[in-house]
C-alpha positions as CSV (number, residue, x, y, z in Angstrom):
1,X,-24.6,-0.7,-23.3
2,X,-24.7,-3.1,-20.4
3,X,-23.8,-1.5,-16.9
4,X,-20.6,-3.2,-15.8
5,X,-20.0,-3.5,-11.9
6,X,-16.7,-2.2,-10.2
7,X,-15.7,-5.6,-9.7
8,X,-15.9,-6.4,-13.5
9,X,-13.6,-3.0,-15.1
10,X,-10.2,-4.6,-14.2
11,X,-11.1,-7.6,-16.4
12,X,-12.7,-5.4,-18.8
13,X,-9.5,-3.6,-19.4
14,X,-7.7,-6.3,-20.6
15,X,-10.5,-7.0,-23.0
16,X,-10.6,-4.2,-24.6
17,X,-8.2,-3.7,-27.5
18,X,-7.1,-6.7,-27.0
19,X,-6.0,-7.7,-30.9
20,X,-8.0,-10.6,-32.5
21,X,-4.7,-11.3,-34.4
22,X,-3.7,-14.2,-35.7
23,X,-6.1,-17.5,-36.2
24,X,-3.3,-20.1,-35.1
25,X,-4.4,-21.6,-31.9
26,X,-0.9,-21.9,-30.9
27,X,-0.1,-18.2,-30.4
28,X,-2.0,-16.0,-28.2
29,X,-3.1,-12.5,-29.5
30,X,-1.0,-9.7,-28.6
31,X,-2.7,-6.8,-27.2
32,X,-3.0,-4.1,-29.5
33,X,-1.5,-0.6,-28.6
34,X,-4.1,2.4,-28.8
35,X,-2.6,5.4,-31.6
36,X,-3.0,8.5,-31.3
37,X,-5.8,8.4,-34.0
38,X,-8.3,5.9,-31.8
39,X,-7.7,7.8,-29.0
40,X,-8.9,11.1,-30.5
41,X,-11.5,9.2,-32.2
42,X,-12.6,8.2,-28.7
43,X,-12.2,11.7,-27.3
44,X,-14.1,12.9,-29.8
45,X,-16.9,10.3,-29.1
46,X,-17.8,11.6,-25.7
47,X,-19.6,14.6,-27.6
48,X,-22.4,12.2,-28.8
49,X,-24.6,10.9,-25.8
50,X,-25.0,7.7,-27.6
51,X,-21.7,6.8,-27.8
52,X,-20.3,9.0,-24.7
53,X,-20.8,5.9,-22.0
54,X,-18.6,3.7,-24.0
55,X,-16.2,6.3,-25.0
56,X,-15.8,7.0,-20.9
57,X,-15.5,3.8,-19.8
58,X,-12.5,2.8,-23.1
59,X,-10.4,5.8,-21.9
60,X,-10.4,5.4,-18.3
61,X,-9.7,1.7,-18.6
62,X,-7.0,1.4,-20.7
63,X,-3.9,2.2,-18.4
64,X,-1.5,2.4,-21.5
65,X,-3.1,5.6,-22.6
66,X,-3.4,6.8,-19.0
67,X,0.1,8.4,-18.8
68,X,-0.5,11.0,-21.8
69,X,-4.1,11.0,-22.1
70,X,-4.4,14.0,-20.0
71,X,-3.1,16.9,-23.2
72,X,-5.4,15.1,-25.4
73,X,-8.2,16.0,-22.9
74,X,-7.6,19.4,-21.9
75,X,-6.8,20.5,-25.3
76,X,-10.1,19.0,-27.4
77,X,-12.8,21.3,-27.6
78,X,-15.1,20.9,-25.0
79,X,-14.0,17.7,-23.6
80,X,-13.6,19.3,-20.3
81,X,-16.4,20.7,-20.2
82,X,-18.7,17.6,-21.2
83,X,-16.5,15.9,-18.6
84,X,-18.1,18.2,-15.7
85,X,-22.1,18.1,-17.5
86,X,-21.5,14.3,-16.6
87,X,-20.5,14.8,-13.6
88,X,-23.4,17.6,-12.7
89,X,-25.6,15.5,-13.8
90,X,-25.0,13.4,-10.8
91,X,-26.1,16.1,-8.8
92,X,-29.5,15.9,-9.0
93,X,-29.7,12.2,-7.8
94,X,-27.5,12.5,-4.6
95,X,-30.6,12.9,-2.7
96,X,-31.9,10.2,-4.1
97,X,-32.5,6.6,-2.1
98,X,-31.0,4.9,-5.1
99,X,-28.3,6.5,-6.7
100,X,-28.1,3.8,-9.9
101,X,-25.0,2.0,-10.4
102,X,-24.9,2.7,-14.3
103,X,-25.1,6.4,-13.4
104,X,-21.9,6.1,-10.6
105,X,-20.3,4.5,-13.5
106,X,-20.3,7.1,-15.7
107,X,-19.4,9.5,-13.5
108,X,-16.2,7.4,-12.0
109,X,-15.5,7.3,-15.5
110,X,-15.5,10.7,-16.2
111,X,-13.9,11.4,-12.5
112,X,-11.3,9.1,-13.6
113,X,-10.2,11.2,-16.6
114,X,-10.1,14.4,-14.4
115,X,-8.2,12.3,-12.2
116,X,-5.4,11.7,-15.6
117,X,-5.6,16.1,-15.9
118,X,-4.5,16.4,-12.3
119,X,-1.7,14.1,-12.7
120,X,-0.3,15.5,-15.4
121,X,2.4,18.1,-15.5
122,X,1.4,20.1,-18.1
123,X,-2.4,20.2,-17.1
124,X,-2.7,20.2,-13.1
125,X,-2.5,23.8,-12.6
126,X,-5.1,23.9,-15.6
127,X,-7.7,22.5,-12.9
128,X,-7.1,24.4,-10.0
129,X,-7.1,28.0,-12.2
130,X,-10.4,26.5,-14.1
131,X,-12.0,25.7,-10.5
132,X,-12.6,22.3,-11.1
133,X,-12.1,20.9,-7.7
134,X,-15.4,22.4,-6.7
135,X,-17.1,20.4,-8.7
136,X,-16.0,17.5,-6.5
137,X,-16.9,19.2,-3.3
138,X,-20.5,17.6,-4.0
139,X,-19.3,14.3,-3.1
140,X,-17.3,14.9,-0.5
141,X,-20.2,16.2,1.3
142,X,-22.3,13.5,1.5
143,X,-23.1,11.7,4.7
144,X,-24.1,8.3,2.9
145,X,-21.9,5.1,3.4
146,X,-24.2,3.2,0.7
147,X,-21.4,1.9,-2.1
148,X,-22.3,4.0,-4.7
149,X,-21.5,6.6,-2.7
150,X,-18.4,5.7,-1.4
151,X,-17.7,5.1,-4.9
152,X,-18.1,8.8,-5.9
153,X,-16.3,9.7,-2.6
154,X,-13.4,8.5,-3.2
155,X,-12.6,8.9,-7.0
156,X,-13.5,12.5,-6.0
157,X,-10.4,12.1,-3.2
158,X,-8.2,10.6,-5.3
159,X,-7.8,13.7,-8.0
160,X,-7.0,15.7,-4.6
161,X,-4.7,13.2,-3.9
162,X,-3.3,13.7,-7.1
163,X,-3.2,17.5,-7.3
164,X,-1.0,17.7,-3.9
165,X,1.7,14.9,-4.5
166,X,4.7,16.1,-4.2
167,X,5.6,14.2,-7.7
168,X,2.9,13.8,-10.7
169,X,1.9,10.2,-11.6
170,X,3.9,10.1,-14.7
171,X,7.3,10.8,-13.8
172,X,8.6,10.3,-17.6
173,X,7.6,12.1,-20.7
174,X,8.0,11.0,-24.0
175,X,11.1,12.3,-26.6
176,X,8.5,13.2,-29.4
177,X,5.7,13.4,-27.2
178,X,4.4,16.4,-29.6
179,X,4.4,14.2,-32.9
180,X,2.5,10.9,-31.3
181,X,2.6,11.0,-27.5
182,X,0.6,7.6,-27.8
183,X,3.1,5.5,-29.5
184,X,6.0,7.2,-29.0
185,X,8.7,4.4,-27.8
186,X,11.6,7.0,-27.6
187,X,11.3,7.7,-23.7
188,X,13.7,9.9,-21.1
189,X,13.1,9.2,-17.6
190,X,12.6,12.9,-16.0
191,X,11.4,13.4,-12.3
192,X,8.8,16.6,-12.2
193,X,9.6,17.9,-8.8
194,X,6.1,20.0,-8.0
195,X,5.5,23.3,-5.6
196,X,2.2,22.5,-4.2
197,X,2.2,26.0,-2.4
198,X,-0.3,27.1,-4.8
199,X,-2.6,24.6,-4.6
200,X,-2.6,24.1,-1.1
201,X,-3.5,27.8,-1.0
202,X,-6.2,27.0,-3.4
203,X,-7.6,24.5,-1.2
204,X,-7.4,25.8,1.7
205,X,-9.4,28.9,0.4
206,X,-11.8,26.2,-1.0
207,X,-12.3,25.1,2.7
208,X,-11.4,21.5,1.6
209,X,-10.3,20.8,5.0
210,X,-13.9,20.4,6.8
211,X,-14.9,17.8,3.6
212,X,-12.0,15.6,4.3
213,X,-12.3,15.5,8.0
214,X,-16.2,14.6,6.8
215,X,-14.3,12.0,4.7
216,X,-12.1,10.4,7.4
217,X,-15.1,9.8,9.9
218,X,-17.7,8.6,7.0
219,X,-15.7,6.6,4.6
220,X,-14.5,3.2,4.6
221,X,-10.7,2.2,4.9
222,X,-9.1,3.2,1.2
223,X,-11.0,6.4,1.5
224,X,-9.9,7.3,5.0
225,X,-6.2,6.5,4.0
226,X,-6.7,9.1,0.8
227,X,-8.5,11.9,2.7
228,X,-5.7,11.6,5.9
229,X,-2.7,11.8,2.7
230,X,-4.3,15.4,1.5
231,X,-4.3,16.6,5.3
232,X,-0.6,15.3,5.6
233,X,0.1,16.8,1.9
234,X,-1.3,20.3,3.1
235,X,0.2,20.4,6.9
236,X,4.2,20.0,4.9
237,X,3.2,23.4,3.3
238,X,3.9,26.2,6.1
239,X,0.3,27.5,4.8
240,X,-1.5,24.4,5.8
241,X,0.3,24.3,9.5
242,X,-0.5,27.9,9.9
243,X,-4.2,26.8,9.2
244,X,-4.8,24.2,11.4
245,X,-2.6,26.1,14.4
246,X,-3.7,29.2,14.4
247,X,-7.1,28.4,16.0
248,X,-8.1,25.9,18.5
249,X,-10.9,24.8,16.9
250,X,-9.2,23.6,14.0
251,X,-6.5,21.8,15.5
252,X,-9.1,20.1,17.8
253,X,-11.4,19.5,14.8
254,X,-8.3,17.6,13.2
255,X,-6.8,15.5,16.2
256,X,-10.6,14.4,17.3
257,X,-10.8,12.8,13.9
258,X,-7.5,11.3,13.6
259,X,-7.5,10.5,17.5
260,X,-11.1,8.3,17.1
261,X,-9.4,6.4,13.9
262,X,-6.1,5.7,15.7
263,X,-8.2,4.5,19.0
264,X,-11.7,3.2,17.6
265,X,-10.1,1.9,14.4
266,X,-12.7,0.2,11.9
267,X,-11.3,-3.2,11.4
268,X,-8.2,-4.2,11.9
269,X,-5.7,-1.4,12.4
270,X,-4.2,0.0,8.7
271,X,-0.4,0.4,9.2
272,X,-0.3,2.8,6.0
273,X,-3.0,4.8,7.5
274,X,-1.8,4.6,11.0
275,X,1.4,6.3,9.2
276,X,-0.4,9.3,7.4
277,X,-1.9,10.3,10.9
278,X,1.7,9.9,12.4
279,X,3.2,12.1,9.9
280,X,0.2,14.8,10.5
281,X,1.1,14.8,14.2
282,X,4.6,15.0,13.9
283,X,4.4,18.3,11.3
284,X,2.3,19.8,14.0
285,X,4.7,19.0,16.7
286,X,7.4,21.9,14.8
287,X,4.5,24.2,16.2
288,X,4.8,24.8,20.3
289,X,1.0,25.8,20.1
290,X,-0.1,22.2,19.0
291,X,2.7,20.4,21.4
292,X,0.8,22.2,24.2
293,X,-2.6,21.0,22.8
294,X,-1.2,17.6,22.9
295,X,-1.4,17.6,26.8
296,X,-5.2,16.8,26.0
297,X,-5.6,14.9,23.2
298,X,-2.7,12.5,22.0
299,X,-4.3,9.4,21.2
300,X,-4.6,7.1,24.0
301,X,-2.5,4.4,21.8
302,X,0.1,6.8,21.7
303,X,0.6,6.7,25.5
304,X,1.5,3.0,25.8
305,X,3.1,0.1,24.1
306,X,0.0,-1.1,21.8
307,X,1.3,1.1,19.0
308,X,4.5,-0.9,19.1
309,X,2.5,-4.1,17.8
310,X,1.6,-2.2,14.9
311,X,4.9,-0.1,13.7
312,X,8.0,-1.9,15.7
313,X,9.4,-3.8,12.2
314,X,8.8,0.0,10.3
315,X,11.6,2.0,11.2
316,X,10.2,4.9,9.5
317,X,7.1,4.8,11.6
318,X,9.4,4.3,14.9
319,X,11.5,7.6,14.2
320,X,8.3,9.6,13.4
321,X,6.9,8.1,16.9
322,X,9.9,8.9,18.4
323,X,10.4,12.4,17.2
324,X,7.1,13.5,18.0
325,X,7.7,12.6,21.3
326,X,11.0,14.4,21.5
327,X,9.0,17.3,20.2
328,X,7.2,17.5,22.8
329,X,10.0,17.2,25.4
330,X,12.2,19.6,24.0
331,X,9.4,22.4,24.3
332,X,8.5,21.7,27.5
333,X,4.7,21.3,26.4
334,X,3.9,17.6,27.3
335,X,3.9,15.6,30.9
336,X,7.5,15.2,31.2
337,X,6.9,12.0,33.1
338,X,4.7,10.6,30.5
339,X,7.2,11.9,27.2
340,X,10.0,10.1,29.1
341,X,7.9,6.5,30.0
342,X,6.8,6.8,26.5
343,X,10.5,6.9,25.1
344,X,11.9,3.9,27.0
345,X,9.3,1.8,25.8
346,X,10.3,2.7,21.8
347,X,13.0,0.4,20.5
348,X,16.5,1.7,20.5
């Protein structure tokens, strides 16, 4: 099989199983919806190395099996396991100059499906009991900006991302999802309202924090944004604020690295990611330890009206400004002089 660039899978997936239909020129083909059958057939697949490439790149392409893809996987024999062999095998190349494209492609691939596990109700907490997230840790390690790299990076990231949402990807389950969760057009709508306590504890016994601070100094924008969102994730728990505050070094680990993004930005300023790091500093703001840290190292953008250019038509962003600030006041641990200069320059 042909390797197939990044650029080219979005194209790709509209390709594939697209139904060759009817012969009239007048009507277009309608694109054919995967059963339960093909899917397993595809499943089953990965267990040949002949066919597995294909049968990785099919199943993380096609978004209409995305949603319930993820019982399919966990629950095939060995399919979870041949999942992480892929991704081990990647292993031994990190070191390497030239980390092929065709073998980042297989692992995204594979990444991708671990990606549909950790989204899934029924099969997050499957992960983080199994260990899987140190297989990622890997990745997150490296030092290397090189593509391929920042490939593996952040599909690593983004089934993180998706273990500590607060909701699962797939907010809807289907009626008779046990007789043909594929084609099942009988659907409830049904919001699965997640406690990430235990995985934030997870993670923070993993030591995931150092590998995403890593991550926010070494990776390019999208990763940056992801990485900042699983800091902000962990901080809501009480856990993840008693982490970072209960030793200096932490917290000044954590506001050096979101302090250089916010004031040496990498581009053109990100307004989504200039709203992650606002949320972290406001969550460490409920704890008077960090407000008194902030007497040294609030980003310099922070002090004066630039950050107004950026977040004045996002209320959102202007109350989080503004509460940090009042954070700050109320306990007495800023410059009073500067919290109240500060305030009168925020819109009313």
């Amino acid at each position: 099989m042909s390797n197939f660039s990044f650029a080219e899978w979005s194209n790709l997936l509209d390709q594939w199983g697209a139904s060759s239909g009817s012969s009239n020129a007048d009507h277009k083909p309608e694109k054919a919806i995967p059963t339960t059958t093909s899917v397993e057939k595809l499943i089953k697949e990965i267990e040949n190395p002949l066919t597995r490439e294909h049968a990785l790149f099919a199943l993380s392409r096609n978004r209409e099996i995305r949603a319930n893809l993820a019982p399919l996987l966990w629950n095939s024999t060995g399919t979870i396991y041949l999942l992480l062999e892929e991704i081990t095998t990647a292993y031994r190349v990190m070191s390497s100059p030239d980390l092929v494209a065709r073998a980042t492609n297989n692992v995204c691939n594979a990444l991708v499906l671990l990606q549909c596990v950790a989204s899934h109700p029924d099969t997050r907490m499957n992960l983080i009991k199994a260990n899987v997230p140190y297989y990622l840790y890997p990745f997150l390690e490296a030092k290397n900006k090189e593509k391929q790299y920042e490939y593996l990076r952040l599909t690593s990231l983004d089934i993180i991302g998706a273990l500590v949402k607060d909701e699962v990807e797939y907010g809807r389950r289907f009626s008779n999802e046990e007789k043909d969760p594929i084609t099942s057009k009988e659907l409830y709508e049904e919001s699965y309202e997640v406690d990430n306590a235990e995985i934030v504890h997870f993670l923070l016994q993993s030591e995931i924090v150092p590998l995403c601070l890593r991550c926010m100094e070494v990776g390019n924008e999208l990763t940056k944004k992801v990485a900042t969102f699983i800091i902000q994730k962990i901080l809501v728990q009480d856990e993840g604020l008693r982490y970072f505050c209960s030793f200096a070094e932490r917290f000044f680990a954590l506001t050096r690295v979101m302090g250089t993004m916010v004031d040496k930005p990498v581009g053109e300023p990100s307004l989504r990611l200039l709203k992650h790091i606002l949320h972290c500093y406001v969550r460490l703001s409920d704890c008077p330890r960090a407000c008194d840290g902030f007497k040294i190292s609030l980003p310099s953008m922070f002090r004066d009206a630039t950050i107004l250019n950026l977040i004045r038509d996002d209320p959102e962003a202007l109350e989080w400004l503004r509460q940090l600030f009042v954070n700050i006041a109320t306990g007495n641990r800023g410059s009073p002089p500067l919290i109240e200069e500060t305030l009168s320059i925020l819109p009313s």
